[in-house]
C-alpha positions as CSV (number, residue, x, y, z in Angstrom):
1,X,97.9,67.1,85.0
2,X,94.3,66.2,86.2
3,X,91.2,66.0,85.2
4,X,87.7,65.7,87.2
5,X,84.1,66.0,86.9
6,X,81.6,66.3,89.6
7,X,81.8,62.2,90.2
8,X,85.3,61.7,90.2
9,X,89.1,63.3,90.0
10,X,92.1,61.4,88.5
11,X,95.8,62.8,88.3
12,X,98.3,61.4,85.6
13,X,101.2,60.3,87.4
14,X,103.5,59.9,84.2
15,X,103.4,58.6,80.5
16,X,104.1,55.7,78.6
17,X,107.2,56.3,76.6
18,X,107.6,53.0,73.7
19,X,111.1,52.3,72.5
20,X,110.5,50.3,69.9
21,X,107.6,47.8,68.4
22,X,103.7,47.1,69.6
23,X,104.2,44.4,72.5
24,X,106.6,43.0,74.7
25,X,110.0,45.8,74.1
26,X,111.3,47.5,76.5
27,X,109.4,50.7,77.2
28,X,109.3,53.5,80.0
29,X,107.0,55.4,82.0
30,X,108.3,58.6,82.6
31,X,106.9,60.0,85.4
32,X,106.4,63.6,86.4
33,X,108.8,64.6,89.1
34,X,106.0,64.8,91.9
35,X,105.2,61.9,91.7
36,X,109.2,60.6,91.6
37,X,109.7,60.0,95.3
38,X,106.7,57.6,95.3
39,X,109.2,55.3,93.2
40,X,111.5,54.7,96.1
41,X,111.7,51.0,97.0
42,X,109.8,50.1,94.0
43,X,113.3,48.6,92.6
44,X,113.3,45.7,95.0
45,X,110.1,44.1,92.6
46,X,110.6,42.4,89.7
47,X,106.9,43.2,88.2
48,X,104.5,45.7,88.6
49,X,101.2,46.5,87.5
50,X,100.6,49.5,85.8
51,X,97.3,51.3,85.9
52,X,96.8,53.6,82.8
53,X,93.9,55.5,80.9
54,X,93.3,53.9,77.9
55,X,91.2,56.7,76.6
56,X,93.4,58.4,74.4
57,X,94.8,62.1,75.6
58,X,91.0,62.5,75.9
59,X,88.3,61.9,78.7
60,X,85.7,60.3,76.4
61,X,84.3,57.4,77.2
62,X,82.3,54.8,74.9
63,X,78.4,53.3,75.6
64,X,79.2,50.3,74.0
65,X,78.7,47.4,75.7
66,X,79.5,44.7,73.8
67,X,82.2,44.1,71.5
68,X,83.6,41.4,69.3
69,X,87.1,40.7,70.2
70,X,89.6,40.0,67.5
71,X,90.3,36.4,68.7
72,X,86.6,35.4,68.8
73,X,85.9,35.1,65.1
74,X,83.0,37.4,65.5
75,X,81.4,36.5,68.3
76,X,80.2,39.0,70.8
77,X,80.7,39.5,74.4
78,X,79.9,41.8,77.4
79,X,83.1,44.7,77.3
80,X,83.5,43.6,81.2
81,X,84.4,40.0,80.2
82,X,87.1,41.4,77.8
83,X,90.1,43.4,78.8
84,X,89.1,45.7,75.6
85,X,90.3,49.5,75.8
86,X,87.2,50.9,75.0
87,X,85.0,50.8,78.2
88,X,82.5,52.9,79.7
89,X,85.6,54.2,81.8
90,X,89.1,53.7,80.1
91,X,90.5,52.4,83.1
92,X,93.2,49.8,82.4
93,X,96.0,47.8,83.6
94,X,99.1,45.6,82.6
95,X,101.3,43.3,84.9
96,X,105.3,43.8,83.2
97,X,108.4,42.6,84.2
98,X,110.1,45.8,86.0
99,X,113.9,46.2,84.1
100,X,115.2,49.3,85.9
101,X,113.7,52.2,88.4
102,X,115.7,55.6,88.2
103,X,113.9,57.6,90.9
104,X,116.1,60.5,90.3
105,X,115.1,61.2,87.1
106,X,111.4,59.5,87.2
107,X,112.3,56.6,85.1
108,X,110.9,53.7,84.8
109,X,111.7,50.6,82.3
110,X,109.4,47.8,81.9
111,X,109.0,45.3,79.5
112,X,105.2,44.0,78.5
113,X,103.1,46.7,78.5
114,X,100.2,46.8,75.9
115,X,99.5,50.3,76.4
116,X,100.0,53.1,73.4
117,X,103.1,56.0,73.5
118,X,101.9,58.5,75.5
119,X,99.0,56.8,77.1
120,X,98.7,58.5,80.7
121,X,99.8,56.5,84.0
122,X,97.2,56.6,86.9
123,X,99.2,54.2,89.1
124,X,102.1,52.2,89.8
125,X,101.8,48.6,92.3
126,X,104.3,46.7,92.7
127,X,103.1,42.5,92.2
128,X,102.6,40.8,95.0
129,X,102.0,37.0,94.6
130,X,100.2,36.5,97.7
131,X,98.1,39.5,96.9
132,X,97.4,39.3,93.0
133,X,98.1,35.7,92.1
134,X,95.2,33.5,92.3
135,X,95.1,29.4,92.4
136,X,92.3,27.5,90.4
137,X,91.5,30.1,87.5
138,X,88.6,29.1,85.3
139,X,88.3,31.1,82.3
140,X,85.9,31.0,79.4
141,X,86.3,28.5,76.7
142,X,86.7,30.6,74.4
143,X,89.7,32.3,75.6
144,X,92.3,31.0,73.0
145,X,94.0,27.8,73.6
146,X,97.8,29.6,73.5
147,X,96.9,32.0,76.3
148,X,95.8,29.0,78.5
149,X,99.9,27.5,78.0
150,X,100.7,30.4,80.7
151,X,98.5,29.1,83.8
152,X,99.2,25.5,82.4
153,X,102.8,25.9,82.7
154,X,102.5,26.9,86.7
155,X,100.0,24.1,87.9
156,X,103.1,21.5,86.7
């Protein structure tokens, strides 16, 4: 379950298995059983980030590099100062709240993750605060004023 060309080689770990809705349900990653042992201990988190291929069950990837996010009202920006699938590599990743790990069976349940059913997992980290929390953020101004309530909520 891996594909390569001459620059680089990437194995799918597991899949993205939705339950129900687009956002924010309960979903799985089922992962193939390889890969299951590397779930041991990964139960004692309460979040993970989940690195996945955005790409489709393809390996395309897309030259564009600007696009006009939906929340912009039309204005265009650089693809890296988006967190937009379509990329020059389909590389993405999502930080969800961990529900369950079953490393018997390579199951695990998440809640939060915006990618599609069936999208291939490259990678599984568990969330660290000291490692992947940052103090001080500055973000554009045009990121939209109900994403900013997140951050806003912390610094109080």
């Amino acid at each position: 379950m891996s594909w390569s060309d001459s620059n680089y080689s990437l194995s799918t770990i597991g899949f993205v298995k939705k339950v129900q809705g687009p956002f924010n349900e309960s979903s799985f990653l089922e992962i193939i059983p390889p890969y299951a042992e590397g779930l041991k201990g990964l139960d004692e988190f309460s979040h993970v980030i989940v690195v996945w291929w955005a790409g489709g069950d393809n390996n395309t990837q897309t030259n564009a590099l600007t696009i006009r996010p939906p929340y912009m009202q039309g204005r265009k920006i650089g693809v890296f100062a988006s967190r937009a699938p379509f990329r020059p590599n389909s590389i993405a990743i999502t930080t969800c709240e961990l529900l369950a790990v079953n490393q018997e069976e390579g199951f695990v349940q998440l809640r939060g993750i915006d990618a599609a059913d069936g999208s291939r997992i490259l990678d599984i980290k568990p969330y660290i605060p000291v490692c992947d929390r940052v103090k001080d953020v500055e973000v554009a101004e045009w990121i939209p004023e109900e994403w900013r309530e997140w951050w806003k909520l912390e610094e109080s």
